[in-house]
N, C-alpha and C positions, 0 to 999 in steps of 0.2 A: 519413556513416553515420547511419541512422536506428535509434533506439530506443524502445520502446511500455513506457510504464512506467505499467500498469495499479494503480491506487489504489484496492483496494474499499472499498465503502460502500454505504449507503443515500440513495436521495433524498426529498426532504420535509426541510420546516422541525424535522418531530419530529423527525428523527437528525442533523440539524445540526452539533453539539457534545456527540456521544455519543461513547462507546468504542467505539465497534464503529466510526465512520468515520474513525477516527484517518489513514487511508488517505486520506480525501478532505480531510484537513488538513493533510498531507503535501503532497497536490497542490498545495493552494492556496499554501502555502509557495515551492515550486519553481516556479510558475508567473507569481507575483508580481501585475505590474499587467496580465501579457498578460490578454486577455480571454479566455474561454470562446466555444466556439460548439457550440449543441445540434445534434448529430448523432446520425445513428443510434447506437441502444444507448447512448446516451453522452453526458456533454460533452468537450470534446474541446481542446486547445493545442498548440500547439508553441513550444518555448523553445531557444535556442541555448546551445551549452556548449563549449567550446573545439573551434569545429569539428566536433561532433555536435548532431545535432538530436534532440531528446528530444521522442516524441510522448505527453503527459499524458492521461491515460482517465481519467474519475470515472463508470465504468458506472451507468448507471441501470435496466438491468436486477432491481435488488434484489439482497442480498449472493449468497443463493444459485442465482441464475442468471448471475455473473459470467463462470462459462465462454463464454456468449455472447457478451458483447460484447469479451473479450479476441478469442476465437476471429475471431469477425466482422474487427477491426483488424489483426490480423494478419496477415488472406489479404487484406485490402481495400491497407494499406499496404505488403503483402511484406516482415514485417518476420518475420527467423528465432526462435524457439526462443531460441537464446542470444542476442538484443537483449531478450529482456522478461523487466522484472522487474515484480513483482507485492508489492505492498507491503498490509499488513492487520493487526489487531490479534489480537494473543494473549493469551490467560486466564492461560495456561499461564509467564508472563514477570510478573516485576516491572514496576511500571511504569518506565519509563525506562530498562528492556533494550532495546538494538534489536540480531536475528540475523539475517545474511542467509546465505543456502543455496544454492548454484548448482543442486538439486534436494530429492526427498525426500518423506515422507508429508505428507499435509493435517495431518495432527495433531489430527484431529477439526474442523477448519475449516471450514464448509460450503461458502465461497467458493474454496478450494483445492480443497476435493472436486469442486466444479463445473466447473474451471479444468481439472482431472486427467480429468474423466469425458470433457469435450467437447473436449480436445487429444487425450485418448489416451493420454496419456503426463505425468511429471509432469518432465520435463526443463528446465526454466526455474525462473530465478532468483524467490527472495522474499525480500524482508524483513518481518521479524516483529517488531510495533512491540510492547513490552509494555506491558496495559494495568492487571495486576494482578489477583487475584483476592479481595479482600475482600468478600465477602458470604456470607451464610448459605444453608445445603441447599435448596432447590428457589429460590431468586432471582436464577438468573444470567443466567437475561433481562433480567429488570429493573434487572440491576448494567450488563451491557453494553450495554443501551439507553439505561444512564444520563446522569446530566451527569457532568462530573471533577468530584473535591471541590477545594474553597478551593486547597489544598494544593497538587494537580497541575495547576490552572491555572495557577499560579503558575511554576511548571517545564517547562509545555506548551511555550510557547514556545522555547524548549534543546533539546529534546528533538523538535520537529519543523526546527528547524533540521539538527540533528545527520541525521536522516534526509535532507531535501534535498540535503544534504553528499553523505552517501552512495551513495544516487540518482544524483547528477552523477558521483560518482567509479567508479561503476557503467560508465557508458556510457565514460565517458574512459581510466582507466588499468584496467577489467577488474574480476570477481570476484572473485580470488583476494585480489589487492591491498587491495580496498577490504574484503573479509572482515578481514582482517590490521587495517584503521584503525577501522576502524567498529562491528565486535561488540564491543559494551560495555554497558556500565549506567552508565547518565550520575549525577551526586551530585541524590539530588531533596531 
């Protein structure tokens, strides 16, 4: 069984190790020493997991045009609705919450809205990594484009394990299940 677990983000050196690609540091988590190959809309892996194969997306489309290139992997690899999950950061979330949702609203997400407008529908799985919400009124560009402070670098790593985890346990024992192990708020 194949699964597309779409990691948005941005590409470029500038959002690297920002909040908003928390999604493409999940990837890289989950995907280890496999290498990358530049595909359309995309780069692109596949990792093996007990007998599932996990196809990894780091769309290069830009956060807000992600509905393409999930869209595109999906009809390119025949992979249904309930095999993808869509992993992204939330304002809205402590840092070191991670919710996953077998559907639901974008929640103001522009990379969900995008995912929602160009599916049609908002039926597939997210996880919603939290990145926090510390910054002042009109700076929450510049918070989510940020770096993590000292602090959350320090816990980054925990805390994208802990999603890999969930990711894997995604595709193997289901959503319901891995909702049940996985939605928490890691200790930062």
């Amino acid at each position: 069984m194949r699964y597309l677990i779409a990691c948005l983000g941005n590409p470029g050196a500038e959002y690297a190790r920002t909040r908003h690609n928390v999604g493409w540091l999940v990837a890289d988590e989950l995907a280890g020493d496999t290498p990358w190959q530049d595909k359309r809309h995309g780069w692109v892996c596949e990792v093996k997991h007990r007998g599932r194969t996990l196809v990894l997306l780091k769309p290069t489309t830009y956060m807000n045009l992600s509905g393409k290139a999930v869209n595109y992997w999906m009809k390119e690899l025949k992979i249904p609705a309930p095999n993808v999950l869509a992993i992204t950061d939330d304002l809205a979330l402590d840092f070191g919450t991670v919710r996953l949702r077998g559907q639901g609203s974008a929640g103001g997400h522009n990379g969900l809205k995008d995912i929602e407008a160009t599916l049609g529908h908002n039926q597939y799985a997210r996880m919603r990594v939290g990145i926090g919400s510390h910054f002042r009124q009109g700076q929450q560009v510049d918070y989510v484009l940020g770096s993590f402070s000292a602090e959350e670098e320090k816990a980054l790593p925990a805390v994208l394990g802990h999603c890999a985890e969930a990711a894997r346990s995604f595709a193997f024992v289901g959503l319901q299940q891995t909702m049940t192990q996985f939605n928490k708020t890691l200790a930062v």
